[in-house]
Structures are given as C-alpha cells and as structure tokens.
TORROLO-334403 format. One line per 4 residues: their letters; for each residue x negated, y negated, z negated of N, C-alpha, C. Coordinates in nm, 2 decimals, padded with zeros to 4 digits. Layout:
<rs>
A> X Y Z X Y Z X Y Z; ...
</rs>
This chain:
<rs>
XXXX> -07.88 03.33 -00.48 -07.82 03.42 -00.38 -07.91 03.53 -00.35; -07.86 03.63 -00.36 -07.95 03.79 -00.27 -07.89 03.81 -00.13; -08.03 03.79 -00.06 -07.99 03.85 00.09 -07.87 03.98 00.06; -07.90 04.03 00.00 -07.87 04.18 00.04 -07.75 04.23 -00.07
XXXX> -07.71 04.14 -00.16 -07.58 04.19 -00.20 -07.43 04.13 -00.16; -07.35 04.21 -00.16 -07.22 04.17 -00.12 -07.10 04.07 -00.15; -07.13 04.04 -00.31 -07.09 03.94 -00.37 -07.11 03.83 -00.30; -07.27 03.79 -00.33 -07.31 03.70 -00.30 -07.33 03.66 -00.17
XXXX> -07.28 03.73 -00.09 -07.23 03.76 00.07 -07.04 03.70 00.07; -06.95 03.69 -00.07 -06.85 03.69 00.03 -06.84 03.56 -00.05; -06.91 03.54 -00.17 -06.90 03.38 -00.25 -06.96 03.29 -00.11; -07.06 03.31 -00.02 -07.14 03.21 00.06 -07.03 03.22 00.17
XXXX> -06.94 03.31 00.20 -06.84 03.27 00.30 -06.92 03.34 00.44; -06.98 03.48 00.43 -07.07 03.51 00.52 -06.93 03.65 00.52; -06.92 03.74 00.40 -06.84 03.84 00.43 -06.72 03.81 00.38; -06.60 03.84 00.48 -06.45 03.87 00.44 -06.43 03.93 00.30
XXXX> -06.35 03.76 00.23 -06.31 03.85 00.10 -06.18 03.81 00.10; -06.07 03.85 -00.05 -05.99 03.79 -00.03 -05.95 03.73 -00.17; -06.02 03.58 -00.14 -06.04 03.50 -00.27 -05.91 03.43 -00.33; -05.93 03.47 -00.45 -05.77 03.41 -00.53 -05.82 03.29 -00.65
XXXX> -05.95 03.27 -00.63 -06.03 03.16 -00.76 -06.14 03.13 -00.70; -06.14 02.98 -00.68 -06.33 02.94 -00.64 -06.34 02.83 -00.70; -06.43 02.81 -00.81 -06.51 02.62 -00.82 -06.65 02.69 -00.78; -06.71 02.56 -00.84 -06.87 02.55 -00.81 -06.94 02.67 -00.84
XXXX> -06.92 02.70 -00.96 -06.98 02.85 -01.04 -06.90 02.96 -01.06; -06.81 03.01 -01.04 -06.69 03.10 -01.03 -06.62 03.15 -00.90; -06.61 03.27 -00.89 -06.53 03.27 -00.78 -06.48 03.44 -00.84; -06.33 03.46 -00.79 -06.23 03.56 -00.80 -06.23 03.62 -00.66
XXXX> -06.19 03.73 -00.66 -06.16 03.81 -00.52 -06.09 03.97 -00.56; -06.01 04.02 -00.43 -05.95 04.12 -00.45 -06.07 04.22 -00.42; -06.08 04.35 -00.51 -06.14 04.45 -00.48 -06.11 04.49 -00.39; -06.23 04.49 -00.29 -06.20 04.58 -00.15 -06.18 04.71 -00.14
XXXX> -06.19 04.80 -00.28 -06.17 04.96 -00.32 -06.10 04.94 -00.43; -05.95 04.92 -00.45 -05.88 04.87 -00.57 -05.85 04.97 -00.64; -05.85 04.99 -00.76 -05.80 05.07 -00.83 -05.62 05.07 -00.87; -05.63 04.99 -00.82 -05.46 04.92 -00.85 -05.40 04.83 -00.76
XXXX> -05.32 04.78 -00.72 -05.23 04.68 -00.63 -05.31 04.54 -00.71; -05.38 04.45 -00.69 -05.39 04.33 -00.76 -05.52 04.34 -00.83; -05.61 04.45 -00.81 -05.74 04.46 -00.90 -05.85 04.33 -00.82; -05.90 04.28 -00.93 -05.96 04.16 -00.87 -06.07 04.17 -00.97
XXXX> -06.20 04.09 -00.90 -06.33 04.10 -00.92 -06.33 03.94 -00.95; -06.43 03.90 -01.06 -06.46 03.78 -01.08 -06.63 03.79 -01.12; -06.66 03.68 -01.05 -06.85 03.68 -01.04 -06.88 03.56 -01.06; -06.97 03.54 -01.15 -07.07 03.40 -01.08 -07.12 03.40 -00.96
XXXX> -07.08 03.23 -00.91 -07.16 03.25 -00.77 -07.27 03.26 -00.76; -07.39 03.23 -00.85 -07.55 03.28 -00.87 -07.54 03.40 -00.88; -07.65 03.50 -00.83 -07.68 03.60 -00.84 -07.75 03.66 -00.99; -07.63 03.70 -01.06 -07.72 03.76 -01.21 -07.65 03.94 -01.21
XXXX> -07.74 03.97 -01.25 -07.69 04.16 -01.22 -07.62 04.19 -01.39; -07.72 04.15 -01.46 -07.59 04.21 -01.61 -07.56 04.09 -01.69; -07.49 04.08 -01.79 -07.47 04.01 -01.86 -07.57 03.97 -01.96; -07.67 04.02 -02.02 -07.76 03.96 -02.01 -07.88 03.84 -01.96
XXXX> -07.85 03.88 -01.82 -07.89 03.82 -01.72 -07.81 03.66 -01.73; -07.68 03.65 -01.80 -07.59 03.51 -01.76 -07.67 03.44 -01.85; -07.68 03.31 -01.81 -07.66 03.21 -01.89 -07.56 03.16 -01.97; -07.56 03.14 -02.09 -07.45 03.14 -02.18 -07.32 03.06 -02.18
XXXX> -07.37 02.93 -02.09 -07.23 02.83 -02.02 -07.20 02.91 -01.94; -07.29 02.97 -01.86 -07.25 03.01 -01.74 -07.10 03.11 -01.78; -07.12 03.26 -01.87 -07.07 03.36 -01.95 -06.93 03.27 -02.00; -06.95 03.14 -02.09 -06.81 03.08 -02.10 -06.72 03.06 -01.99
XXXX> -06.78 03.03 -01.89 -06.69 02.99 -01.75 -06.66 03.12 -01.71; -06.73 03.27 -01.70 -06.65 03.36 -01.64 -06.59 03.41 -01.72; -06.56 03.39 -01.82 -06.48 03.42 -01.94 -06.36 03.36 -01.93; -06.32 03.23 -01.93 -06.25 03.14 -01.87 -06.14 03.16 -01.74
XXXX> -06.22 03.21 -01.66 -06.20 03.24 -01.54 -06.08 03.37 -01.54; -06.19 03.49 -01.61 -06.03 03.64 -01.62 -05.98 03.53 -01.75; -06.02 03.50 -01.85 -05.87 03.42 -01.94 -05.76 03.36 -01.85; -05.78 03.26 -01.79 -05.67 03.27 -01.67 -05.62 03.33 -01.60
XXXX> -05.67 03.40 -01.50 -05.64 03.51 -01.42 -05.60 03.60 -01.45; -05.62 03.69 -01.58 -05.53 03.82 -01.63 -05.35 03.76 -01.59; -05.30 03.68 -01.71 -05.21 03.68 -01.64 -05.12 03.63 -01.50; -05.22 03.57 -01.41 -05.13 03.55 -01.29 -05.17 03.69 -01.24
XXXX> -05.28 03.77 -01.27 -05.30 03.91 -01.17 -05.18 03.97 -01.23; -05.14 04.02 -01.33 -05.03 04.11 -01.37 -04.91 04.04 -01.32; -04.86 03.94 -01.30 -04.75 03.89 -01.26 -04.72 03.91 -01.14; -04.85 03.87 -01.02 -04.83 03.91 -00.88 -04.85 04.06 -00.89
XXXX> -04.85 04.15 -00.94 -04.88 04.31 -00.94 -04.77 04.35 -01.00; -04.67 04.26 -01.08 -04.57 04.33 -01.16 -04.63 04.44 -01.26; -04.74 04.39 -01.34 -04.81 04.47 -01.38 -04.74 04.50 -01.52; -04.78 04.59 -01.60 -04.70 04.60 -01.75 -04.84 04.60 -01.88
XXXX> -04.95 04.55 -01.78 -05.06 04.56 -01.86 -05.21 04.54 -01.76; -05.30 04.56 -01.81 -05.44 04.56 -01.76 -05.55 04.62 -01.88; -05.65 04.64 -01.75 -05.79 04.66 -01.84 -05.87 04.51 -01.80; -05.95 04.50 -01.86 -06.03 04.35 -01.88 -06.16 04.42 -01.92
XXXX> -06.29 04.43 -01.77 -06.40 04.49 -01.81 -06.49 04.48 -01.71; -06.62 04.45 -01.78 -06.75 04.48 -01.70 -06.79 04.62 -01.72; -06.90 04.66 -01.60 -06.98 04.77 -01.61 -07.12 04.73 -01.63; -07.15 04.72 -01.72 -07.31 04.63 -01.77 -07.41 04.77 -01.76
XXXX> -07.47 04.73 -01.61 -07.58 04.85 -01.58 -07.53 04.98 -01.48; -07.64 05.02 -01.41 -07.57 05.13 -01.33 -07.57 05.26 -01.42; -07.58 05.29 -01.56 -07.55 05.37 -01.65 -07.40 05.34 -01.68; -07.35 05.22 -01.70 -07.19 05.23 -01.73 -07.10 05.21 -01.60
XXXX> -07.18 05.28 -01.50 -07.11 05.28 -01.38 -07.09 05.16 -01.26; -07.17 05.08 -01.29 -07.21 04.90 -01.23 -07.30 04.99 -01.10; -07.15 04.93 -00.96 -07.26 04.96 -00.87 -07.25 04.91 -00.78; -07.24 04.76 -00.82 -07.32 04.64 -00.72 -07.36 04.58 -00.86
XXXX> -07.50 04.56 -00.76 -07.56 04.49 -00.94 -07.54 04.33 -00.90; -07.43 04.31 -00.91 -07.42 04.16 -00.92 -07.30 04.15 -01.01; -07.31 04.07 -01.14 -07.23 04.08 -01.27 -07.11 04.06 -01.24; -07.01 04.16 -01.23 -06.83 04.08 -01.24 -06.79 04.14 -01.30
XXXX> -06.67 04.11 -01.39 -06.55 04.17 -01.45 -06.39 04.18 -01.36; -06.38 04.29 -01.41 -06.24 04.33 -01.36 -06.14 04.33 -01.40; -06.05 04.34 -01.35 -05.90 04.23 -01.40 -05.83 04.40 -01.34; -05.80 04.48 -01.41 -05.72 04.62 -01.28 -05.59 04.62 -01.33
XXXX> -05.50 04.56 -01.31 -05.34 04.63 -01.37 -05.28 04.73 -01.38; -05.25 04.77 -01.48 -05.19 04.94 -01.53 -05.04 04.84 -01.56; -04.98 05.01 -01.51 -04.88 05.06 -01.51 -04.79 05.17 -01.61; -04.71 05.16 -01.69 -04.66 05.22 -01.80 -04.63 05.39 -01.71
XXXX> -04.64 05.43 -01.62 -04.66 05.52 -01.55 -04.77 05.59 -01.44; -04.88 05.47 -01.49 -04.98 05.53 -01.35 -05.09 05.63 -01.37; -05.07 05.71 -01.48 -05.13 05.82 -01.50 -05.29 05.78 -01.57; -05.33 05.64 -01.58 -05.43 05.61 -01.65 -05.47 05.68 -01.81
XXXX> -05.59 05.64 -01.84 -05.60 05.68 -01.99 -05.65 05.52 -02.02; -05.71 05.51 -02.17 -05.73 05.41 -02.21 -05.89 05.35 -02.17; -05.93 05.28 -02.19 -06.08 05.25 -02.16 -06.20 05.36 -02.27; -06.10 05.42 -02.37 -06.23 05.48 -02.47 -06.28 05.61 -02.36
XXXX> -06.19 05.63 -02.30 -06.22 05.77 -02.19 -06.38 05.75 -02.10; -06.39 05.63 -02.08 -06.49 05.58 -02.00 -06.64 05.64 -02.06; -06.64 05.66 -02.20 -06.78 05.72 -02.23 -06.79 05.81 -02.28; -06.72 05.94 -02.23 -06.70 06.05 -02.23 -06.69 06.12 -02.36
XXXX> -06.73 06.21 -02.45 -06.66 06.25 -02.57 -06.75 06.14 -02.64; -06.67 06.15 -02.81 -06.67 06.06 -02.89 -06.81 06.10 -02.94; -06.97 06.06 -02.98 -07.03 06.08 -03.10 -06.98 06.09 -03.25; -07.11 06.21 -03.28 -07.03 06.24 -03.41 -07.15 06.15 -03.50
XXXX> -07.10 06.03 -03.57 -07.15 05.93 -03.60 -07.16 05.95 -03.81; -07.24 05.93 -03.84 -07.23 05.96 -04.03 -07.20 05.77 -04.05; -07.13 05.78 -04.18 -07.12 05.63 -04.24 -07.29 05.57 -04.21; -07.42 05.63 -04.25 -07.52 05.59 -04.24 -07.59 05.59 -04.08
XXXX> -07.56 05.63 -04.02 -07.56 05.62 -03.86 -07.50 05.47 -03.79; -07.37 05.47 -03.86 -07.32 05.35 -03.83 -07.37 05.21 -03.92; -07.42 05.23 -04.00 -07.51 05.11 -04.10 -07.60 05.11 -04.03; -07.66 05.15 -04.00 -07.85 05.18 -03.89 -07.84 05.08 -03.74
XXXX> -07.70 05.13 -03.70 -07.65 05.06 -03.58 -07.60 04.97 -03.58; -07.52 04.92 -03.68 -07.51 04.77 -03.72 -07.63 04.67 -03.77; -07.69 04.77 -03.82 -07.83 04.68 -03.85 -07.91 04.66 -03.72; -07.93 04.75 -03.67 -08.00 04.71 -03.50 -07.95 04.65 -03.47
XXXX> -07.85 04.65 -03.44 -07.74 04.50 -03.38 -07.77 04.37 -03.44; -07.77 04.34 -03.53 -07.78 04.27 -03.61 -07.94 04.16 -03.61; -08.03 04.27 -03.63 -08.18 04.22 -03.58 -08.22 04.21 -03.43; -08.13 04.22 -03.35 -08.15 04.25 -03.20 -08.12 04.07 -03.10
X> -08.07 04.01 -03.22 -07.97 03.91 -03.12 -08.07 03.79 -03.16
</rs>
C-alpha cells in the first residue's frame, strides 16, 4: 500500500469507492470521473504503478477480473460495446500511478473514435522498420 495514492486508499476501505468486485488481490470500482455511465476501474490491491511492475499471477488474476466484468459492465450500462485498457506510464496518459485497467462502455452513438486515435498520427514505418521492431521485441523479453 502507498500512503498517498488513491487506489490504494479506497481498496483499504479509507476512501469512498463504489466497489462492484473485491477478493484478496483484486478489487473493481466505478470511476469517480467516468467516461461513460458504468466505466469501472480494476487494480490490484498491492500497490504496483505499471504493468511491468505486476507479478505475473498477479497480471493473470487482473486479467481475469475485466474477463468477467466486461460483460456484466456493458449489461448494467446497456452498453453496445467497450474499450478494455491500461494506460502503462504517465506518457500513455496513466495518471494515478497505481496499475488498473478500464472497462468504459461505448455506445453505437457516443461520438467516440476507436482506441488507434489514442496515439496520435500513425508512423510512417518501412517493411525494415517493422523487422528491427519485432526483433527488439523479441530480444527484449
């Protein structure tokens, strides 16, 4: 636990959340700045900032967790869809650094775009650009 983040503030039952999932290492809640009717936040209750940071059981169980929960969140939202996403780092917009994924339901009318919009124009990438980066990938793990 971090004194000082909010997560880890409403998993300990110190700050008002409004929890829809809790075991031992998991816990769900409604975004308190929703992007949507039903947008819900899922965390480990340990304090880890990126995914990197998870422990790899740990990563199976919050995985687990939105695998369940997508569909009851779209059901109670009357949703016609969702995004399913972390912000890994305050470069992809992560701004509580305590690791969760989001569950936000879209609507066949709510003026959304797709998630590719999120990283602003596309790179202009060569066949040999993308071999270089699969190979970094590749030696990286």
């Amino acid at each position: 636990m971090s004194n000082d983040c909010p997560f880890c503030g409403i998993v300990a039952g110190e700050i008002p959340g409004r929890i829809v999932h809790e075991t031992d290492d998991v816990t769900a809640f409604l975004d308190a700045n929703p992007l949507a009717p039903g947008h819900t936040l899922v965390v480990p209750n340990d304090h880890h900032e990126r995914l990197d940071d998870l422990p790899e059981k740990l990563a199976r169980e919050v995985f687990a967790v939105l695998h369940q929960l997508t569909p009851a969140v779209e059901a109670a939202a009357d949703a016609d869809g969702s995004n399913v996403a972390f912000n890994n780092g305050s470069a992809a917009g992560q701004e509580v650094p305590h690791l969760h994924g989001h569950i936000i339901p879209r609507f066949d009318d709510d003026g959304g775009a797709p998630i590719h919009v999120v990283a602003g124009d596309r790179p202009e990438l060569t066949e040999d650009d993308l071999d270089v980066i699969a190979e970094d990938i590749r030696n990286a793990r």
